[in-house]
C-alpha positions in Angstrom: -2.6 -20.7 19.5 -3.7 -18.9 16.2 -5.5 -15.8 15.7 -8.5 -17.4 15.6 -8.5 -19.1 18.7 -7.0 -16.4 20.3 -10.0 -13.5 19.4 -12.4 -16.6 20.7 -11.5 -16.4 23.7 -11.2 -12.6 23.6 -14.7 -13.0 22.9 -15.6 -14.9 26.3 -13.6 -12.5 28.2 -15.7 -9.5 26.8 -18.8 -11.8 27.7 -20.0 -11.8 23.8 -20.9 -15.8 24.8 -24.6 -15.3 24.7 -27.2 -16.1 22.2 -27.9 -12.8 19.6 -30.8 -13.8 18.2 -33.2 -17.3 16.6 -33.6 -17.6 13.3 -35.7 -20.2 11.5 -34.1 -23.5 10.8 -32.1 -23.4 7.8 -31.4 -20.3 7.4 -28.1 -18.9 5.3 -26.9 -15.8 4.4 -23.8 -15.5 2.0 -22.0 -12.2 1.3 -19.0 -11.2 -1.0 -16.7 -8.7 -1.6 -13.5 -6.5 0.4 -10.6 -8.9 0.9 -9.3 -6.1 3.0 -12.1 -6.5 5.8 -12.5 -10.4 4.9 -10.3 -11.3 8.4 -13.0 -9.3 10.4 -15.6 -11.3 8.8 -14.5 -14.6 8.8 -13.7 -13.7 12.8 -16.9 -12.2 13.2 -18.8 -15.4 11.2 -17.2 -17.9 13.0 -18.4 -16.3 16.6 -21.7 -15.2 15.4 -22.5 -18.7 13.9 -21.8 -19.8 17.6 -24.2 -17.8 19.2 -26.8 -18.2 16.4 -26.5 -22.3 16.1 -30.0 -22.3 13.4 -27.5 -19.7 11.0 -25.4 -20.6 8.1 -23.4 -17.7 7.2 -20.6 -17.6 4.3 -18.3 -14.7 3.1 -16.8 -14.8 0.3 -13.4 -12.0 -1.1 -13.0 -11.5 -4.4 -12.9 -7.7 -4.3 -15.4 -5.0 -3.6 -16.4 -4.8 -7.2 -17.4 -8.2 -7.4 -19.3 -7.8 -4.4 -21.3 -4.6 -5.2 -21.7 -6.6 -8.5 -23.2 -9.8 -6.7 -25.4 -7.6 -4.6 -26.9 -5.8 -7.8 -27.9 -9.3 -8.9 -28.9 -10.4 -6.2 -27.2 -13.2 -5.8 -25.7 -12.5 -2.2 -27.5 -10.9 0.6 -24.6 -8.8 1.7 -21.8 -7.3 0.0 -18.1 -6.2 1.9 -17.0 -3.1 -0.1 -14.4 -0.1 0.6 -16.1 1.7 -1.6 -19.5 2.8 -2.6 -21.6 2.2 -5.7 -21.0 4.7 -8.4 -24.4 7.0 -9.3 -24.5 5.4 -12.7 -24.4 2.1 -11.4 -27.9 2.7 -9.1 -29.8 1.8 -11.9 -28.9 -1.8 -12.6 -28.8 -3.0 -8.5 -32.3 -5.4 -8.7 -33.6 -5.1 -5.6 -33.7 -1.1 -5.0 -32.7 1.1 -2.0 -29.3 -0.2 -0.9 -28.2 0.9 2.9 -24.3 1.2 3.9 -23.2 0.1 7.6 -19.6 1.2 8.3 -17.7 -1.9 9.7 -14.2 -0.7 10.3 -11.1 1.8 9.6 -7.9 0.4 8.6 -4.6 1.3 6.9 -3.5 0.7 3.4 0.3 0.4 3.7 3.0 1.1 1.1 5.0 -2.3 1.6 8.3 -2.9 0.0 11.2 -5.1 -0.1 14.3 -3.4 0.1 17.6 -5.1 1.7 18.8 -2.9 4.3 16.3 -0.5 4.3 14.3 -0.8 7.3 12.6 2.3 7.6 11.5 4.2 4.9 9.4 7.6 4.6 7.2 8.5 1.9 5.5 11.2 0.7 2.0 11.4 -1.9 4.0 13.2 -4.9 6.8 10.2 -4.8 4.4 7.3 -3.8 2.7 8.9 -7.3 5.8 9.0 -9.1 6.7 5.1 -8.2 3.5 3.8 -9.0 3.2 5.5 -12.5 6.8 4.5 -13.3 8.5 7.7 -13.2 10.7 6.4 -10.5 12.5 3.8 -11.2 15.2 3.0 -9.0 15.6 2.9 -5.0 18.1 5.6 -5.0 16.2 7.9 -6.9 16.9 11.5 -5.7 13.1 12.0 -4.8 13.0 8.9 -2.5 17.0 9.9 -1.2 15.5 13.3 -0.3 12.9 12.2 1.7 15.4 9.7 3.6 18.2 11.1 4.5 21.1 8.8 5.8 19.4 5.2 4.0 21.3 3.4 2.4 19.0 3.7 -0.8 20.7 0.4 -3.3 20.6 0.9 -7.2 17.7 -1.1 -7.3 15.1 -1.6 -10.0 11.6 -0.9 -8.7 9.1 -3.3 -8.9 5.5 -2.0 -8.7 2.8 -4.8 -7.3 -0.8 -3.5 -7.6 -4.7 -5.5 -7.5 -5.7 -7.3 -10.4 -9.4 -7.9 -9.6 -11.6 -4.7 -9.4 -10.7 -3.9 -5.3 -11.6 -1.1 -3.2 -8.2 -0.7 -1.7 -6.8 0.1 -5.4 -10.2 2.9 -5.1 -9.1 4.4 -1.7 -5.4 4.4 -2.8 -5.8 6.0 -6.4 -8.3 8.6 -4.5 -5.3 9.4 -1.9 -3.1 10.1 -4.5 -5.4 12.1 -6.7 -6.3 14.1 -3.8 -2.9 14.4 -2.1 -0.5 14.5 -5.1 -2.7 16.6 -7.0 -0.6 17.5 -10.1 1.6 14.6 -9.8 -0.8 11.7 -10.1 -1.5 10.7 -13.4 -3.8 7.7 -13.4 -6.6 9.3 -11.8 -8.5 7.1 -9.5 -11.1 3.9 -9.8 -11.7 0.4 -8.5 -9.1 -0.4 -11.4 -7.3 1.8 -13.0 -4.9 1.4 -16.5 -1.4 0.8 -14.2 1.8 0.6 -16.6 2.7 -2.5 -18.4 6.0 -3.0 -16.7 4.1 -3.7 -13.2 2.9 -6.7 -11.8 -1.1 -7.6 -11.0 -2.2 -9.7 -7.5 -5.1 -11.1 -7.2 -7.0 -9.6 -3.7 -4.3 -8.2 -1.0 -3.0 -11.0 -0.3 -1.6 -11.5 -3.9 -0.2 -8.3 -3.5 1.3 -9.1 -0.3 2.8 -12.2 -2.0 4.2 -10.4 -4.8 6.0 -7.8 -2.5 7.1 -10.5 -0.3 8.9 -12.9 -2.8 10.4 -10.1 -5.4 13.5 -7.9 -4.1 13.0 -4.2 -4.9 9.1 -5.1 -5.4 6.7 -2.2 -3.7 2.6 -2.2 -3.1 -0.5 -1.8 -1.4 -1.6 -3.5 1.0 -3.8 -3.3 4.1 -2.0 -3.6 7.3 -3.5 -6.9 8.5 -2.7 -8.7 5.5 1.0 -6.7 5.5 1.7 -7.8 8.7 0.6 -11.7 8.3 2.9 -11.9 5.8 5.6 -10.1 8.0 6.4 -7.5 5.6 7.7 -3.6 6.2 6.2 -0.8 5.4 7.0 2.9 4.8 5.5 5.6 7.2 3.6 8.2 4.9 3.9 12.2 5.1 0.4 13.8 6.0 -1.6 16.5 5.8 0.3 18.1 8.7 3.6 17.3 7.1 4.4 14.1 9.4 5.9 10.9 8.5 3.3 8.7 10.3 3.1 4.6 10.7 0.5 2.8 9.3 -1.2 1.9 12.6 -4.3 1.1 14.1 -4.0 4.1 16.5 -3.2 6.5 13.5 -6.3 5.1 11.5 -8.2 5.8 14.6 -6.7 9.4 14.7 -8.3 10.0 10.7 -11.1 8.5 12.1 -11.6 11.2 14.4 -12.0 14.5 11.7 -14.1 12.6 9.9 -17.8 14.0 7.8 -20.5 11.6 7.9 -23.4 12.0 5.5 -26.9 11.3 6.1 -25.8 8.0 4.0 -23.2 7.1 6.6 -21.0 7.2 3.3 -17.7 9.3 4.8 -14.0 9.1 3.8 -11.0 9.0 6.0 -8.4 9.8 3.3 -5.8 12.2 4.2 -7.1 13.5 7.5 -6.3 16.6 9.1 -4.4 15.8 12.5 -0.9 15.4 13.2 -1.6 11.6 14.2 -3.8 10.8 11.6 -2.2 8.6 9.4 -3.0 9.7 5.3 -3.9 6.3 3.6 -6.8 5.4 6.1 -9.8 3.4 4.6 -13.2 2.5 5.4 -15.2 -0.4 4.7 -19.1 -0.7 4.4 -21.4 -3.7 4.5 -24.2 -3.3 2.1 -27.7 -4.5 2.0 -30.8 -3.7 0.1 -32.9 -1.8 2.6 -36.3 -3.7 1.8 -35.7 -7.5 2.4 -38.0 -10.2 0.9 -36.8 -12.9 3.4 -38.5 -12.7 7.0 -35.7 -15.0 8.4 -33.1 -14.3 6.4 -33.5 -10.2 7.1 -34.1 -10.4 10.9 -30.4 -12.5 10.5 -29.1 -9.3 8.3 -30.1 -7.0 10.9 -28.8 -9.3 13.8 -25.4 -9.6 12.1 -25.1 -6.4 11.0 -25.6 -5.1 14.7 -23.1 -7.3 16.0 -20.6 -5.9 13.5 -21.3 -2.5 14.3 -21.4 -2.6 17.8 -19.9 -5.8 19.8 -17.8 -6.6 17.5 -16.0 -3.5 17.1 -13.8 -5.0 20.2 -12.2 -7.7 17.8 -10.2 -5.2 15.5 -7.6 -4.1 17.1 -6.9 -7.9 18.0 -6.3 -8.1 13.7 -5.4 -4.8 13.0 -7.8 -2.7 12.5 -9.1 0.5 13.7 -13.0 0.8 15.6 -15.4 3.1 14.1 -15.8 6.2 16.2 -18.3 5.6 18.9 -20.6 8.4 17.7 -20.6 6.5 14.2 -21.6 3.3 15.6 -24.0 4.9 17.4 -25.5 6.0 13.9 -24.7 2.5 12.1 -27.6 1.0 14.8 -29.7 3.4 14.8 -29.8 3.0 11.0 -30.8 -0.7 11.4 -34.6 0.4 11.6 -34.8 1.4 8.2 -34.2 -2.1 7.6 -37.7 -3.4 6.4 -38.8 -7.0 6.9 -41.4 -8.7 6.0 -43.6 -10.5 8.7 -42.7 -14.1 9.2 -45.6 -16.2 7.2 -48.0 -18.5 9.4 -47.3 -21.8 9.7 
């Protein structure tokens, strides 16, 4: 049975098999953006198109730049991004007052392909000093140091990073700036300048891909996508000084410390906690508060709240981590600034 089929019937056992809402015939709603919460969307879509049969709903990846981008223009009605829009980008998005809704937490794992090496540990200054190139072998001291007993080969390193403009490549480049302050050279962006010696994937599954079919090759990748594609992972040294496993119960520990703004924009980097694990993520859904659509807004709002709130049961079925019950409790309550228009008389 695949993963699919398997979080649909997950769905009737929760007793998620009842209509959500009506919308006018017709109506569609497309979206683009995060790869690294696209498996949540297509799962939630392919549900929430079942309890909603008048809805057409599409999701498109391509990164969380290019979904803030098609937002701006207007030429989506949703955008998936792990990141928010930068204060001199607020000027060019068309159609005013954006609002974010938190969807999920999840990991962004260090993956590699090393034969022999099953478990590695990892801390921010040597993660730093692999991805900028000034590691460049498996045996390096720094790595050796940090795992004693491995048997670490003479191996070049092969670094495997995002090639389109990705949230994950913001999250990760802000860990590093933050937690290998000093070390990390490259400072931190949607995409930054890597070395011309590394390799470029398109989304996380190209980087997944790349890591997977090159020996000594090492990237970033969220865990869902790592573990569809059945590859291992190092277990990253926190703020407490822990080697901890990129898991969905550690990203729900950095979940926990969390600071929510008014904005519900937050971070989950680096956590305090001995549980939490460092490389922890978040991913919003965007929409422009003010909607010009009757239908097409009351179908925002309806699939928004089903992302938020009864949906949040699906993730840990693909590897992700639930918001915090006190943020989802926030993420609906926000939906009433949602404004839409009244539906025009037939």
């Amino acid at each position: 049975m695949s993963k699919t089929s398997i979080l649909a019937c997950t769905l009737a056992v929760l007793g998620l098999a009842t209509p959500l809402a009506a919308f006018g015939a017709g109506t569609t709603l497309n979206g683009s953006g995060s790869t690294l919460s696209k498996p949540y969307q297509e799962t939630a879509i392919e549900e929430f198109k079942k309890l909603n049969k008048g809805l057409t709903l599409n999701y498109g990846g391509g990164g969380s730049g290019k979904g803030r981008q098609d937002l701006a223009d207007m030429v989506v009605d949703f955008a998936g991004s792990d990141s928010p829009y930068k204060e001199a980008d607020m000027a060019k998005i068309k159609g005013g007052e954006v609002l974010y809704f938190p969807i999920l937490l999840g990991p962004i794992t260090v993956s590699y392909n090393v034969e022999g090496v099953d478990k590695l540990h990892l801390s921010a200054d040597t993660i730093a000093k692999i991805f900028q190139r000034d590691i460049k072998k498996w045996n390096d001291k720094a790595i050796a140091a940090e795992n004693p007993g491995a048997k670490l080969p003479d191996a070049d390193i092969v670094v495997a990073h995002r090639a389109d403009g990705s949230g994950t490549t913001q999250n990760f480049t802000e860990y590093l700036n933050g937690a290998a302050k000093g070390t990390w050279k490259l400072k931190s962006g949607s995409t930054v300048e890597w070395p011309s010696d590394t390799q470029a994937g398109q989304g996380n599954g190209g980087v997944a891909q790349i890591v997977k079919s090159t020996k000594g090759a090492i990237g970033y990748v969220d865990l869902s996508d790592a573990k569809a594609s059945g590859l291992k992972y190092a277990s990253v040294k926190n703020q407490a000084g822990k080697f901890v496993e990129p898991t969905t119960a550690a990203a729900s520990a950095a979940g926990d410390g969390i600071e929510v703004k008014p904005n519900l924009l937050f971070s989950a980097l680096n956590a305090k906690g001995e549980k939490s694990y460092p490389i922890t993520c978040q991913t919003w859904v965007i929409v422009y508060a003010k909607q010009t659509d009757a239908d097409k807004g009351e179908a925002v709002k309806a699939y928004l709240k089903f992302l938020v709130k009864d949906g949040q049961k699906l993730l840990s079925e693909i590897d992700y981590a639930p918001l915090p019950k006190s943020l989802q409790d926030k993420a609906v309550k926000q939906l009433d600034k949602i404004q839409v228009p009244k539906p025009k008389a037939p």
